[in-house]
Structure formats: C-alpha cells, structure tokens
N, C-alpha and C positions, 0 to 999 in steps of 0.2 A: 704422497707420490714421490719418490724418489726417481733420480733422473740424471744421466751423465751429461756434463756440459766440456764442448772445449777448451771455452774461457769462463771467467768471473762477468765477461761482456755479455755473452751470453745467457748466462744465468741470471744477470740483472732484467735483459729484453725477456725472456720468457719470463720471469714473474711478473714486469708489467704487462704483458700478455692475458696471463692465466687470470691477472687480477682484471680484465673486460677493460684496459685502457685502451679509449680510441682514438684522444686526440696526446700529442705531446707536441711545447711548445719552447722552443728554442732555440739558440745563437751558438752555430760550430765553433771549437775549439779540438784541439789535438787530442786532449786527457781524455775526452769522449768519445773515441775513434772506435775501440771496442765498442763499447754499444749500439751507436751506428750502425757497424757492420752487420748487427743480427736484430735491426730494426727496420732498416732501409725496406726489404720486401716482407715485412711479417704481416699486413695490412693495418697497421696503426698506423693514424696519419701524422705526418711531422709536420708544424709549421714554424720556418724557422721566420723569425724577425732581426730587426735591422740594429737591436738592442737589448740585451739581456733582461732590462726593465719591463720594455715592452710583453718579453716571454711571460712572465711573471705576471704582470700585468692579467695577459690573453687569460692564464689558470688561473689567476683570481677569481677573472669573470665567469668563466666556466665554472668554478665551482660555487659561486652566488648563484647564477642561472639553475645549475643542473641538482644541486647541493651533496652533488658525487664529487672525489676531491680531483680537482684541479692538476695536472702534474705537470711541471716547469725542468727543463733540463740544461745547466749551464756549466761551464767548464772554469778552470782555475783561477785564484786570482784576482784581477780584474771582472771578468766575469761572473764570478762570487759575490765581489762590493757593489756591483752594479745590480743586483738583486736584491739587495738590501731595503729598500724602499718600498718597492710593494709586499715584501715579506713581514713590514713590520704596520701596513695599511690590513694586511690579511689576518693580523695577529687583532687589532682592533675592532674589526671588524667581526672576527669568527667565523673566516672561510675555511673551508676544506680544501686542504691544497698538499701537493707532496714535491717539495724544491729537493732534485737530486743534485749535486754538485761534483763535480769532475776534482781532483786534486793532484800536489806533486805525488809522485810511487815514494814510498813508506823509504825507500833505501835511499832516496837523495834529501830527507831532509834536512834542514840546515847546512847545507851543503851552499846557497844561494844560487838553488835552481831557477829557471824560468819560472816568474808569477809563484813561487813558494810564499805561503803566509800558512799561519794559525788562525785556523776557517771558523770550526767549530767553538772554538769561546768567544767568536765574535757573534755569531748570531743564536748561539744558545738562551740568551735572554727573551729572544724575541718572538719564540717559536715554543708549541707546546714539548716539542722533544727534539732534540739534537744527538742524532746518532752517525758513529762513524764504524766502519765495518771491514776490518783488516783480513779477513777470512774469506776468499773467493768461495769457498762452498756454501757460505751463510748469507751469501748478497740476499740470497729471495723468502730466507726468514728474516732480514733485517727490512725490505720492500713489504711483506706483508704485516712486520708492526708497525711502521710505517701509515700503511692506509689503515689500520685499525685507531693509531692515535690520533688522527686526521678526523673520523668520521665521528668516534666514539664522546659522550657527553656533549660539552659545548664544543662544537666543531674548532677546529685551526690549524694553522701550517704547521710542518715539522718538515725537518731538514736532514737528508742521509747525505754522506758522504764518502766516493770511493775513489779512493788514490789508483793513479794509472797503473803502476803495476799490482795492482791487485785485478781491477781489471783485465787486464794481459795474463795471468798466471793461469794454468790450469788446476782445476779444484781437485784435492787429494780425496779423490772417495767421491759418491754419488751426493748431489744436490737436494733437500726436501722441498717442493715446491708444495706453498699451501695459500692454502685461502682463507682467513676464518673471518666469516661476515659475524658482523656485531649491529644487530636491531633492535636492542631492549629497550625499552621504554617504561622506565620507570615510573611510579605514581605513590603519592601518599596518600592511598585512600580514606586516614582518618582527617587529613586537611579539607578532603572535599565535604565533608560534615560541616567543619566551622564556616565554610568560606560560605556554604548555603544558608545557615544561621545570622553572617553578617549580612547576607542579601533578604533576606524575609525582614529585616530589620531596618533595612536601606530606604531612603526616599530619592536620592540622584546616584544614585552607582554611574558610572563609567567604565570601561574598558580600557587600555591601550596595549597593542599586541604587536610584537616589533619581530625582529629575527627569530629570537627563539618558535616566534607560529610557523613561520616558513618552515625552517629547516623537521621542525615535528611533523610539517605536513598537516598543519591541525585546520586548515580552512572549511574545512566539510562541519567539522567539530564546532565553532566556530559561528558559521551561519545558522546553525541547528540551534546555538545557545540563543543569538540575539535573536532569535525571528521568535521560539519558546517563550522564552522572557522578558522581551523587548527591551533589553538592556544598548543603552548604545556603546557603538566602537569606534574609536579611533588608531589610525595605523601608524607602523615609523620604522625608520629602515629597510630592511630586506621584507618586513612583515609588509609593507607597500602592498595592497591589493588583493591579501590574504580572505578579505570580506570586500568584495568592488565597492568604489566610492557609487556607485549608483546604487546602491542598495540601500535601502531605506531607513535603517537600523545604523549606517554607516556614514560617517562625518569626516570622513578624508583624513588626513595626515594630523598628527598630533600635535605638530610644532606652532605656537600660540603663533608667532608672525603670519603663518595662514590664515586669509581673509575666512570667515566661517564661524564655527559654533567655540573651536577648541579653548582659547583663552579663556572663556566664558563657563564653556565646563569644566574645567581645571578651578578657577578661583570659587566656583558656585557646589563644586560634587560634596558627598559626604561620603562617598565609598572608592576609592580608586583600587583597580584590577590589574596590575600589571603582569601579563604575559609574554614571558621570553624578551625585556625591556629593561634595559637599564636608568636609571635615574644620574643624566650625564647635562653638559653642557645644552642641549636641544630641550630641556625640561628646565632649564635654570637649577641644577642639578636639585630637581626635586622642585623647587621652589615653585613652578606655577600653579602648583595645588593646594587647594583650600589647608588651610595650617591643621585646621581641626578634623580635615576625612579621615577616614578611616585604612589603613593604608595595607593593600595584600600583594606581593611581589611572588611571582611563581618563575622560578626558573632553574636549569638544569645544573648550573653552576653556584654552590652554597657562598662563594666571595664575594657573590655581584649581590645577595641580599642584602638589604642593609645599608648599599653604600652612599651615603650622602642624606640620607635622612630616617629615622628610625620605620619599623614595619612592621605592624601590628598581627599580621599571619604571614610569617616566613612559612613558602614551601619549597622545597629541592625538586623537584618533578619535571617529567615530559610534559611538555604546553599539553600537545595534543591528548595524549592519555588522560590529562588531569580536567582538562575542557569535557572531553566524553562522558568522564565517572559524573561530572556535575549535573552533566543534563539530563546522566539516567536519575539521579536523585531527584531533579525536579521534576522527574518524569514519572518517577515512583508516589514522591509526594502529592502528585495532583494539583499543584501549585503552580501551573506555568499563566493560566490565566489570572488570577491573583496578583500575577506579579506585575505582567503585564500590563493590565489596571492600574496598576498602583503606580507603573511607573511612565504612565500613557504622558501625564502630564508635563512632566520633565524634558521627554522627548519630545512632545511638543515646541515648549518651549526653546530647545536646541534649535527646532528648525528654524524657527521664528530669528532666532539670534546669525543661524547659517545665513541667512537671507538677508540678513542686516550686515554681516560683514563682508557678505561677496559685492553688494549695492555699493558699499562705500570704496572698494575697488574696482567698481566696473568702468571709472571714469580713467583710470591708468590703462586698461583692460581695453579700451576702444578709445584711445587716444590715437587722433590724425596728424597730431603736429609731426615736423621734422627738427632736426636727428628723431628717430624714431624710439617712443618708452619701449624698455625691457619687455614692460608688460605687456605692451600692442604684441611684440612677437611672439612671448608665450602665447597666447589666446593665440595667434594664427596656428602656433604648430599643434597647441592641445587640439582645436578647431579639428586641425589636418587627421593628427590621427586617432582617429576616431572608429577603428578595427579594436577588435576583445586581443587581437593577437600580435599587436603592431608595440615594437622594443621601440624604447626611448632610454639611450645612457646620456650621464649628461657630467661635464666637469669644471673648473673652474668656480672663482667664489661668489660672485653677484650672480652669475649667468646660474647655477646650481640653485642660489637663492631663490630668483626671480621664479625659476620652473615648478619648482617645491613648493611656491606659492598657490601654482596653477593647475600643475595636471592633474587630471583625472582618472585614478589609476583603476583600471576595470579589471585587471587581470593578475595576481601575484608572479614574479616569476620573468616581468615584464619592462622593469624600471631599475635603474641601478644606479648610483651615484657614488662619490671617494668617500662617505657614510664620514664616522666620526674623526678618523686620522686627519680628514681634513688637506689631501695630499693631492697636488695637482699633479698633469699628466699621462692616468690612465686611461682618457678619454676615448681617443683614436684604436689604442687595443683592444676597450673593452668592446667598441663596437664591432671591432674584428672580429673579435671572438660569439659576441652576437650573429653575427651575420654567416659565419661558421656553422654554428649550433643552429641555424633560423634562415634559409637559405632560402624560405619562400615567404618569409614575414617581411614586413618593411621596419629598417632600425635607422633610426636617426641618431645622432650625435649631437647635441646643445652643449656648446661650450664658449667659454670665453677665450677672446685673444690672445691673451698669454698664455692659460693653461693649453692653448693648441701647440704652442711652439716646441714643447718639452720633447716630444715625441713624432715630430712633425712626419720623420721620413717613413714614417708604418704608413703614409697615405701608397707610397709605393708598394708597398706590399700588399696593401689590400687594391690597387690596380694591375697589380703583374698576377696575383691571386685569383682574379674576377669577384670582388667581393664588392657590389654595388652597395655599401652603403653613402648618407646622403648625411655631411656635416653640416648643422648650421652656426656659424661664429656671430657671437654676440660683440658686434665690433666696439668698443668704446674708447678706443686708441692710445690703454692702458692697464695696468695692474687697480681696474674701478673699486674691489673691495679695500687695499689696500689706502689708495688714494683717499676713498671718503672716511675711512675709518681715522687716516690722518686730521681731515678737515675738522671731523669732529672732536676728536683726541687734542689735538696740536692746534686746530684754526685756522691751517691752512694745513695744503700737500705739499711735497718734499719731491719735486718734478721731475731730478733727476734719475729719482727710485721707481715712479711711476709713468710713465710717459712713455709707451711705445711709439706714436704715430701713427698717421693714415698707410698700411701694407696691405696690398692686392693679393691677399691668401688664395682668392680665386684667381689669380693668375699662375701661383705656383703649381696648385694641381694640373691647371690645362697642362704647363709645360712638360708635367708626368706624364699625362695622358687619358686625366679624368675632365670631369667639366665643369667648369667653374662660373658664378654667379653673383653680381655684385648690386646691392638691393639699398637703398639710400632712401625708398616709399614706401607705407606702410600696405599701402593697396595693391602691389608687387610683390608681396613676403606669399602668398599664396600658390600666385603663377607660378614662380621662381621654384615652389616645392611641387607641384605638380607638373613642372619642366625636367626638374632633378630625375622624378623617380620615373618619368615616359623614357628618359636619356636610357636606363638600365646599365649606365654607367659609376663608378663611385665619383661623389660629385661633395662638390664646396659652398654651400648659398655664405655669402658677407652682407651679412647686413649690418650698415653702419646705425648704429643706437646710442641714445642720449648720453656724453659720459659726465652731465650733471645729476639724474638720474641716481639717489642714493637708496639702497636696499634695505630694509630693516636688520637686513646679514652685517651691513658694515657698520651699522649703527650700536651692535650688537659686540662686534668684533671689537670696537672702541670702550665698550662699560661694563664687559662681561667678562669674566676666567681670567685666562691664559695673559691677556694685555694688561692685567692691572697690579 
C-alpha cells in the first residue's frame, strides 16, 4: 500500500499503527516531536515514565508477557545511554522488543550538537539488528523489518534509528507501508524419530522447557506429551507455568536450590530433554545432570546447542511443532501406555523425593521468629495468590531467590523475573506494565530493598496512572545477596558496600499518594496484603526480614561463575 505522508514523522506513527501497536512506552525529548505529533490522537496508548530505563524496562515486560515485541521510544543521547541496560537484559533474555531512538538531523553532525554521539556502534552488539534509516520514505519499511527481526527465530531486541531531520523532512514520492507477518515454525521431523528411539529406550527421562515453550506457545503440546507418556517436566524462565506446577506430571522449576524433586532428578535422570533451555549458570552450566544421560537440546537457535556440554541429539526446531510431531509418533506407535508403565516408577519416586525436599524447607516456610525468614514471607504471598490469573514480578537478588524457591506457578505468562542478565531495577516497571496489560488481575511486586531504589519514582507514575499495583519489599537493610556472598567468599561483609539501614519505603509512597504498610510480624504479612489490595490503591507492604538469613542464591553467587 503506498501512501503519501507529510513528514518522515508521520510515516513512522502510521507504520507502528498498521503494525497493531497499542501500547508505546517512553520519556519526551525534542528529536521525537515529529512522531509525537501523529501519535498523540492515533489511539495508541503512550506511557511515558519518569526514566528512559524504566520505558524499556515497561517493553521488555510486555513483550515477555504478550510475546508480541514490546516497543520502547527514546530520544537522543542521554536518553539513548540510558536504555542501554534493559536493552542488553532483553538481549539475554530473548524478548521481543523494538527500541526506536530519536537522534541529531544527519546535517549537524559532528558539528557538537545538543546530545550528538554515535548511537548505533554502541549498541549494535547488543541487539539482533541495528538499523538506521536516512530516507524519510523508508522509515515504514525499515519499522516493518524491524518487527519481523524482533519476532522472527529466537525472539530479541533491535534497534532503529531516526535522525530529527529525517523525521521533519517530507518524503520524495509515496511511502510503502507493509506488514509481513512471519509465523513459520519450523521442525526436524527426522529428529522426532531418534528422539522417540531414545525414549523407548530411557528408564528416567526428564523434561526441562524454559523460554523457548512459551514463546512457541507449545504448552498444549506439552501437557499432551507428559500426561501421554508420563514423562516428567520441569520449568525455567519465561517457560515458568508452561505445564502448571499442580499438575501431576509437573515438578516445578528446575533450578536444583528448589526445595523438591529437581536436584535429585538431574544427578539420578538417564535421558535429559531440553526444550527451548539453555545450559547456563541456573544448571551449573550443564553440570547438575547425571554425567552419563543422555543429552537432547531442541531449540530454535543452532549456537545455543552445544553450549557448555556436549549433546547427543542436537535439533534446530520450533519447541512447539517439534513436541507435537513427537506425540503424534507415540500416538501412531501405540506406545503411550508402554511408556507410561515403564516410567510410572521413576515418577514415583520424584514425588517421594518432592515431598522430602519441600519437608525439609517447611521449617524456614513457617518460621514465627522475628526479624521475619525470607521464607515465612514467600509462603504468605505464594499462600495470598492463589487465582490461575494473579501476576507476580519480582526483582532483586535474595528476595528473587527466596520466591523462585517457593511459588507455585499455575499459569505461564504470569511470572516474571530479571532472568539470567541478572540486572536489578526493573521491578517497579515491570509491574507497571503488568498491571497495564492485566487491569483486572492482581500483580504484586517482590523485591528487595535495593533493587527498589534504582527506579523508585515509577511508584508515581503508576499512582498519577491509577495503576493499583501492591509492592512488597523484602526489607533486610541492605544489598543481603551481596553481603552474605561476601561472608562467605571473604568471612566477613565489607559494611560500607552493603549497609542500607532501617528506610520507611512505606512512608515514601503515602507521601505520593499511595499507601503504605510497615510489617515487622509474620502473622501481619497477610492482613497487610489483604488491606493493600481492599485500599485499590498502589500500595508498599515493608516488611522487615531477617538480614542473617543467607539464600542458597548467595551461597552460590560466592563459589559459582562469574566470582571466581
């Protein structure tokens, strides 16, 4: 469809139109004024934040949530470098996300204009594509490759870039505005052979199904395989919920510090299944599995096979497609019961093991003492939400820990955490943006005291907003993962790097004009949450928690990777 525009501004806002964008998230600047203008009443919503981080941030979330890309709008500069952080949390992660960025006009550069730099070589690394687009007629073919390299394989950011006069200029000749949706789902239907082969074969198979199932959508696929064959799963990442932890076939999160069955079938499996799941720091990169399984990685992306420990059936595939063909073959075969038999006992014994490791955490778990454990308040908040539909994000590094330990995820789509970047601060936006997308679900916030600080003033905005979400700060009146990872590492903590203090966070919201809650008894972690959410206001529960209190996260943090 060709189409006359007045500006290059214009041609941008109509192709994120055309392209079904509904939300955009970002921090005014001048170089953006074009666009603006032919956004402000197109019905796309804008929300701007109090931070260019936090914008980025909001479209991160939304595109983990929605697994449509995310779109983030910031202007020059300054506000360029200050997107860098969630851009490179979204690169890790493998959201779908499209950072446009505003820059100086193509005829003043070098010139030492206002906020002039060289944009694109700094974040070309970090992003699947880096494009910049000096042709006001091409802005909405360069926005529709754009969202195609965003969505397209293993999802991830990409970054366009339009200098202000390009935006200002009128386009010489008619604009193509296009759309080209990309939904292939690719499959190696001759891997779905061996990979059936190795399971007729297997005595303890396992599962683990991480991002890659979400984003293929494969959870239908998925429960049809485990309940068929009664193979168990375990989840990790964005896959969180893909198969609900109630499900029978289903042993919760895969990360061995979960109290449960996972440690046990990791050192005990002979078949490991990995679906859409990297072999990263959360696996001991690889390491928590028996040495001698047998090892099958299936994912969209050929560089992630392989990495950190060899793989006996590399496949390049859609999770979801390549899950489907498998169970029409056991379906074909007439082997579902068979299998299921065969692998009754295993499963068995998981549960047996599940039961043994949630026992021996149930005493953190209902712990009365004061300062209050970590884990007394996970159990109040998993306790609380206990709806198929109720979001939980959560950030910081113990406080992240401790929750990962505990919740219960019933629902994919519904959990979210700073995954493997490891990157504090997008707490407060991602609930935003939750609460945005989910305006009738209830979204809480679990985060630690520090990680609240990075991005504190989005509390105003999600109260000038109406956006009732309900934080609760894991108070421990300092940087807890840091500090113990010290104790352990060092023998002691290093106080002056760690040591927030006693701070009334719930007093700073009242001062906004939310409501604030300060919780020092474990028998009050309840009330406190069922006072937040009657208020229907955005509210702050503080609860102060043990800061001796050490997580297997910091224990971990001290003898693992990156620290040593």
């Amino acid at each position: 469809m060709n189409v006359e525009f007045s500006t290059g501004g214009e041609a941008a806002a109509r192709a994120l139109i055309e392209h079904g964008v509904d939300t955009i998230f970002t921090l005014s600047g001048g170089h953006l004024n074009p666009i603006y203008l032919h956004l402000e009443h197109s019905g796309i919503r804008i929300f701007d934040t109090r931070h260019e981080q936090a914008a980025v941030w909001m479209a991160e979330a939304y595109g983990r949530f929605t697994r449509k890309p995310g779109v983030a709008l910031v202007t020059a500069g300054p506000g360029f470098t200050n997107a860098l952080t969630p851009i490179a949390s979204a690169a890790m992660a493998g959201t779908p996300l499209v950072l446009i960025s505003g820059a100086v006009g193509i005829n003043m550069a070098e010139k030492l204009d206002l906020q002039d730099m060289r944009q694109a070589p700094v974040i070309e690394p970090m992003v699947k594509k880096a494009l910049v687009c000096h042709i006001p007629s091409r802005i909405p073919e360069f926005i529709d490759l754009a969202f195609r390299e965003a969505r397209s394989g293993r999802p991830g950011p990409v970054y366009l870039e339009l200098p202000v006069d390009v935006l200002n200029a009128v386009p010489r000749g008619p604009s193509e505005v296009k759309v080209s949706p990309v939904d292939a789902r690719p499959v190696d239907i001759g891997k779905v052979s061996e990979l059936y082969d190795m399971l007729v074969g297997a005595e303890r198979p396992m599962i683990v199904a991480g991002s890659g199932a979400w984003y293929s959508d494969a959870g239908e696929e998925l429960t049809s395989l485990v309940e068929a064959a009664g193979i168990p799963i375990f989840t990790a990442a964005n896959g969180r919920g893909v198969v609900s932890d109630l499900h029978p076939y289903c042993f919760g999160g895969s990360i061995a510090i979960r109290p449960g069955a996972s440690a046990y079938a990791g050192f005990s499996t002979d078949l490991v299944i990995l679906l859409g799941t990297r072999l990263n720091l959360f696996s001991l990169f690889g390491g928590v599995f028996n040495p001698d399984a047998r090892m099958v990685q299936v994912d969209i992306k050929a560089e992630e096979i392989g990495r950190n420990r060899a793989i006996d059936l590399p496949v390049v595939s859609d999770v979801g497609a390549f899950v489907g063909e498998l169970s029409r073959q056991i379906d074909r075969e007439g082997t579902a019961d068979v299998l299921k038999k065969r692998f009754g006992g295993w499963v068995d014994t998981l549960r047996g093991e599940d039961e043994k490791g949630r026992a021996q955490a149930e005493p953190q778990w209902a712990c009365d003492d004061t300062p209050i454990h970590p884990m007394r308040l996970m159990r109040e908040i998993d306790d609380f939400l206990d709806r198929d539909d109720d979001v939980l994000v959560t950030d910081g590094g113990d406080a992240t820990t401790w929750i990962g330990m505990t919740r219960t995820i019933r629902r994919a789509g519904h959990y979210l955490d700073y995954g493997l970047f490891g990157c504090l601060g997008g707490g407060v936006p991602y609930a935003n943006a939750a609460k945005l997308l989910y305006p009738d679900r209830r979204v809480v916030l679990l985060t630690g005291d520090g990680s609240l600080g990075f991005n504190f003033m989005e509390f105003e905005r999600a109260i000038s907003k109406q956006l009732p979400i309900v934080v609760v700060v894991s108070n421990d009146l300092g940087w807890g993962m840091i500090r113990h990872s010290q104790e352990v590492k060092l023998g002691r903590s290093i106080e002056p790097v760690v040591e927030l203090g006693t701070i009334r966070y719930d007093s700073f919201v009242e001062a906004m004009g939310g409501r604030g809650f300060l919780v020092d008894k474990p028998q009050d972690i309840r009330p406190a949450l069922d006072a937040a959410f009657e208020s229907g206001k955005t509210c702050l529960v503080n609860v102060m928690t043990d800061p001796t209190a050490v997580s297997p996260g910091s224990i971990a943090l001290a003898n693992v990777g990156a620290y040593q």
